[in-house]
C-alpha positions as semicolon CSV with decimal commas, in nm:
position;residue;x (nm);y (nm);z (nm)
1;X;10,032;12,411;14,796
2;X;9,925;12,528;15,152
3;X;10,161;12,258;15,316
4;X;10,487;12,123;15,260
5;X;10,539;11,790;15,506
6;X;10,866;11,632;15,403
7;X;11,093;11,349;15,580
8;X;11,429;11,408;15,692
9;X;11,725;11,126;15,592
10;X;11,772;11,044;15,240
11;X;11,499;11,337;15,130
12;X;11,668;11,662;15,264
13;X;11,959;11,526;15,522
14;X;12,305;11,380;15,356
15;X;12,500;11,113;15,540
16;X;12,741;11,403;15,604
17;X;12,458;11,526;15,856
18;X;12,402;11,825;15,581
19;X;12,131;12,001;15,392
20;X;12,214;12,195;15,119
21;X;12,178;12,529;15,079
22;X;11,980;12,499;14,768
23;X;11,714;12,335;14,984
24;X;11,725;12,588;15,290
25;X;11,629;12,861;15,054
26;X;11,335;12,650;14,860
27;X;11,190;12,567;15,188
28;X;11,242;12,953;15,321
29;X;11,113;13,083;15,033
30;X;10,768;12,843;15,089
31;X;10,786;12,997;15,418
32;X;10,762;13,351;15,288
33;X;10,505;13,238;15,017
34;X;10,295;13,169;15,346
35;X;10,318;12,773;15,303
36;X;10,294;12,535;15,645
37;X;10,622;12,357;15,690
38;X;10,620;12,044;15,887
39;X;10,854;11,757;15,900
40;X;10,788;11,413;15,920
41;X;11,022;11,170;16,028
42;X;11,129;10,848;16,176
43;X;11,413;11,010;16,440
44;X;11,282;11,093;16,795
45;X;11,311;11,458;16,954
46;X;11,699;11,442;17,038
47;X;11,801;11,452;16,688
48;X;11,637;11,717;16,534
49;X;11,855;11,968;16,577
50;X;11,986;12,002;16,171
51;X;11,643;12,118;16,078
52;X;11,708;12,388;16,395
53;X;12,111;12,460;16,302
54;X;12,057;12,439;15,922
55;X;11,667;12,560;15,859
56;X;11,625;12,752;16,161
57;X;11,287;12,590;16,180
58;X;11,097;12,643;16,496
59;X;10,756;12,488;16,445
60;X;10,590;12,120;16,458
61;X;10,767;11,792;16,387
62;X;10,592;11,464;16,339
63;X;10,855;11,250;16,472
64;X;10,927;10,828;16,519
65;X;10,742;10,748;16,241
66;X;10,395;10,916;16,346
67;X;10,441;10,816;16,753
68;X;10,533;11,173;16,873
69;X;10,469;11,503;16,779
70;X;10,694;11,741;16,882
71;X;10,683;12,139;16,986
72;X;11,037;12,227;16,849
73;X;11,022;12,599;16,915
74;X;10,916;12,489;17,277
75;X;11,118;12,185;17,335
76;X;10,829;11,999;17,469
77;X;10,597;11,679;17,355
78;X;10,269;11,783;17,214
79;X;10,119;11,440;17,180
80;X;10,229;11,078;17,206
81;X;10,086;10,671;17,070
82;X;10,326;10,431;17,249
83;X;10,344;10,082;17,314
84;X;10,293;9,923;17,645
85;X;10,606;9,730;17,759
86;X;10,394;9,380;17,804
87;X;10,334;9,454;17,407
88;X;10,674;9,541;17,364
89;X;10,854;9,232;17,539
90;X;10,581;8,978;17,347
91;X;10,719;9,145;16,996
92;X;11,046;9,088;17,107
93;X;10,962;8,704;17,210
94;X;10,795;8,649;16,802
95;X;11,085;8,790;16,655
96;X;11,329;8,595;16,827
97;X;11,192;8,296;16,774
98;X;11,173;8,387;16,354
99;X;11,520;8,521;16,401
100;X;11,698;8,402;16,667
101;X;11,965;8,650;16,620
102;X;11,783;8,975;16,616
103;X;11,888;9,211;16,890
104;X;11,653;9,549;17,010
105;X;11,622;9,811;17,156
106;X;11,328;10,087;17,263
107;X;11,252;10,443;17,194
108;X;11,075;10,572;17,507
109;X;10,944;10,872;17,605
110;X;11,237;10,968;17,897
111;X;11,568;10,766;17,697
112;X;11,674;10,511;17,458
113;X;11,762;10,135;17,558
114;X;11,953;9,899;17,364
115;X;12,030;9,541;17,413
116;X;12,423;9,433;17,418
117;X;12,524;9,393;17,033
118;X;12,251;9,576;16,907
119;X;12,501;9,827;16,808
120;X;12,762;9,685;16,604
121;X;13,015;9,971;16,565
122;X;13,043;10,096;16,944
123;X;13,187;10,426;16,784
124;X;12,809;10,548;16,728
125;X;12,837;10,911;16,800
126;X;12,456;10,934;16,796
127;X;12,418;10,577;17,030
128;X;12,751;10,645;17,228
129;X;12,596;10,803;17,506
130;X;12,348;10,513;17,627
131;X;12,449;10,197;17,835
132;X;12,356;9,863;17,641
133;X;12,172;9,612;17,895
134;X;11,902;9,342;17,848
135;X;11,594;9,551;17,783
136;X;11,408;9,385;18,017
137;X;11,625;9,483;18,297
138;X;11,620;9,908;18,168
139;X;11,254;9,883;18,072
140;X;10,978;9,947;18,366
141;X;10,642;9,949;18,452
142;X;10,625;10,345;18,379
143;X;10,784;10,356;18,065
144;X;10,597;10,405;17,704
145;X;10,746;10,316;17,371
146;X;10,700;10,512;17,106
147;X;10,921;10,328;16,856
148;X;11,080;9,962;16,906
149;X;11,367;9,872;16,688
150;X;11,490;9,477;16,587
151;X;11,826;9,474;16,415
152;X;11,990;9,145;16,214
153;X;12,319;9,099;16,024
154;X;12,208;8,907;15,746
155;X;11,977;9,017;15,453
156;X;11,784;9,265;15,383
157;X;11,557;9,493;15,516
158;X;11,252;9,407;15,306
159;X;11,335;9,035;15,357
160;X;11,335;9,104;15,720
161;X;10,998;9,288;15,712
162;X;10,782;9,072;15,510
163;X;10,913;8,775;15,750
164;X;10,786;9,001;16,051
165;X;10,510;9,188;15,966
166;X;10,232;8,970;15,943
167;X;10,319;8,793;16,248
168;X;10,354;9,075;16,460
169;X;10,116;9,305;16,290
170;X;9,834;9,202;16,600
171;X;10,043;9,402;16,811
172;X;10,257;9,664;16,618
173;X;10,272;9,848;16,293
174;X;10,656;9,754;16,126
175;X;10,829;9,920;15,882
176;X;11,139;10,036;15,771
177;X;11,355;10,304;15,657
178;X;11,692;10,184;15,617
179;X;11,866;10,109;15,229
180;X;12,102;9,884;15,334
181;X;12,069;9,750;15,751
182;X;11,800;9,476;15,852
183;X;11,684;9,728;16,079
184;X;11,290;9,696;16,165
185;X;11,085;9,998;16,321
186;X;10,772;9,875;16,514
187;X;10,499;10,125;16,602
188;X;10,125;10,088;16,791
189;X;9,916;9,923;16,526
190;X;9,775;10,208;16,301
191;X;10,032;10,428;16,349
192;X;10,181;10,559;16,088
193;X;10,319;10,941;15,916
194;X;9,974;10,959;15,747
195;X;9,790;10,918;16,023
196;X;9,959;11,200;16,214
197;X;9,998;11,439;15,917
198;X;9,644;11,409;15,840
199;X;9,552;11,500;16,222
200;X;9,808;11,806;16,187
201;X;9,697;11,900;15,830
202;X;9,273;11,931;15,968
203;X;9,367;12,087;16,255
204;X;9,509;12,368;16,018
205;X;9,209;12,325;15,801
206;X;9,421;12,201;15,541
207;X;9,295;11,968;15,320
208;X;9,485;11,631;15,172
209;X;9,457;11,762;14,817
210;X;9,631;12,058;14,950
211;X;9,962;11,896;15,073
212;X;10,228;11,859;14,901
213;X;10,490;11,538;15,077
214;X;10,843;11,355;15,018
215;X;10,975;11,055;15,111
216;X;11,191;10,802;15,015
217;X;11,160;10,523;15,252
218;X;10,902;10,238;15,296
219;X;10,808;10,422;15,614
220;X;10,721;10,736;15,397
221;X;10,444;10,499;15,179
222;X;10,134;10,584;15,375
223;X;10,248;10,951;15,392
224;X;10,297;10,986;15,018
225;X;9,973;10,795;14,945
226;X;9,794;11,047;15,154
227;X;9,929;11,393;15,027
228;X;9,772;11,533;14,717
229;X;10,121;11,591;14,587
230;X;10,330;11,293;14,721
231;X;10,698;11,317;14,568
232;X;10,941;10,997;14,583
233;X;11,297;11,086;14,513
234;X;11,441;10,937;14,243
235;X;11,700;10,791;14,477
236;X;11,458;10,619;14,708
237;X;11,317;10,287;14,785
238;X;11,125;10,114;14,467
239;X;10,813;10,074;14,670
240;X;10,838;10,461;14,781
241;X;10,830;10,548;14,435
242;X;10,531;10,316;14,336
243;X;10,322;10,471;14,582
244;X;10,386;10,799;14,506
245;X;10,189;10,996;14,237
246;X;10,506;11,189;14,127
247;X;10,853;11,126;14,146
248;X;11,103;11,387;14,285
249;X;11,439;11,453;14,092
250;X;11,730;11,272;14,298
251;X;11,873;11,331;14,640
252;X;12,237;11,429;14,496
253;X;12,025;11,661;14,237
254;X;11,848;11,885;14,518
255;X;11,505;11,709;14,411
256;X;11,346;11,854;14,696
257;X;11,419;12,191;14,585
258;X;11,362;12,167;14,243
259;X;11,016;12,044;14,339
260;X;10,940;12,351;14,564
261;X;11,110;12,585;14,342
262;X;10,876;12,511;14,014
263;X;10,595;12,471;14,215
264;X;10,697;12,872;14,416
265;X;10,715;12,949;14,066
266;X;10,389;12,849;13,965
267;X;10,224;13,042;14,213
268;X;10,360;13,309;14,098
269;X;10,572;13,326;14,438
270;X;10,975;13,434;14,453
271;X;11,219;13,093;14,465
272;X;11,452;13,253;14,689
């Protein structure tokens, strides 16, 4: 175990916006057993600060799904795969004709735009800040889009995807990582966690068979395929856990940090 790459929501993030204290000592204790920690992750930059406030981490963040990685200690973008806005507006135009109702909005490198609607509770602490308007009166000719998001209020999210993937997939990469919200996330094609991890991982000199990964999302698939140790929780999505080789105890259960803490322990390394 030279590197621990885990995502955020669902693997070590609550929906109270906490991580637990059992899992901020396994993952300082892998620090002090010399183990890389990176995290992968679907959010952009602006929300990472619980793996600043809680874990104190300073170091590289895959972030939007594989799109941007991210110099956390520095504050600044370290690399970038985004989506031209010609791309972007001609996904929009095959989604809405499958789903006539799907709304969007864009990740870009300088701000977030969302359509009107696309938000259906306006109390969105995280959303609250940005002005809805027809994307493609907010989106210009400068802007890049690292992750483009179609929303609908009816079914589910894998429904949702296997409707839009294959008729988009000439011009993004979809996936999602929502349980319960028909929420899609569309990338530039071959863009992924695993792509980006692996990139990080040999530029360390790290090898696959040396990483150890959790997920618990479709979006995590690719990333847990890739690792040599790829860990679904127990509380993820059923496809998560198919692709992974090993199955992590469950979110409520700290399964994270049970993980880390018999694998510490195996390597003869403290827990805490």
């Amino acid at each position: 175990m030279r590197l621990v790459a885990s995502d955020i929501d669902g693997t070590i993030l609550g929906h109270d916006g906490k991580i637990s204290d059992r899992t901020v000592r396994a993952f300082h204790a892998c620090r002090d057993a010399g183990v890389e920690l990176v995290f992968v992750t679907g959010r952009p930059p602006r929300w990472l600060h619980p793996l600043q406030d809680q874990l104190g981490h300073t170091g590289t963040v895959i972030c939007s799904n594989g799109a941007v990685v991210w110099d956390l200690e520095a504050d600044k973008l370290v690399s970038a795969r985004t989506l031209g806005i010609a791309a972007v507006l001609e996904i929009r135009r095959i989604i809405k004709d499958l789903r006539p109702a799907a709304l969007f909005a864009a990740e870009t490198l300088t701000g977030f735009h969302l359509e009107p609607g696309f938000i259906e509770n306006e109390s969105s602490e995280l959303l609250s800040q940005f002005t809805p308007a027809p994307l493609r009166e907010t989106l210009v000719g400068g802007d890049s889009v690292v992750k483009f998001l179609a929303i609908v209020r009816d079914g589910t999210p894998d429904d949702f995807l296997a409707e839009v993937r294959p008729a988009v997939e000439h011009l993004a990469a979809a996936t999602h990582s929502s349980p319960g919200v028909a929420m899609l996330e569309l990338s530039l094609p071959g863009v992924n966690k695993a792509v980006t991890l692996a990139e990080y991982a040999r530029a360390l000199g790290i090898d696959a068979s040396d990483v150890v990964a959790f997920g618990d999302m479709p979006n995590d698939i690719e990333m847990l395929r890739w690792a040599g140790h790829g860990y679904a929780m127990a509380s993820g999505h059923p496809e998560a856990i198919r692709a992974a080789g090993q199955r992590a105890p469950h979110f409520d259960d700290d399964g994270v940090a049970q993980v880390l803490e018999a694998r510490l322990a195996s390597l003869g390394a403290p827990r805490s």
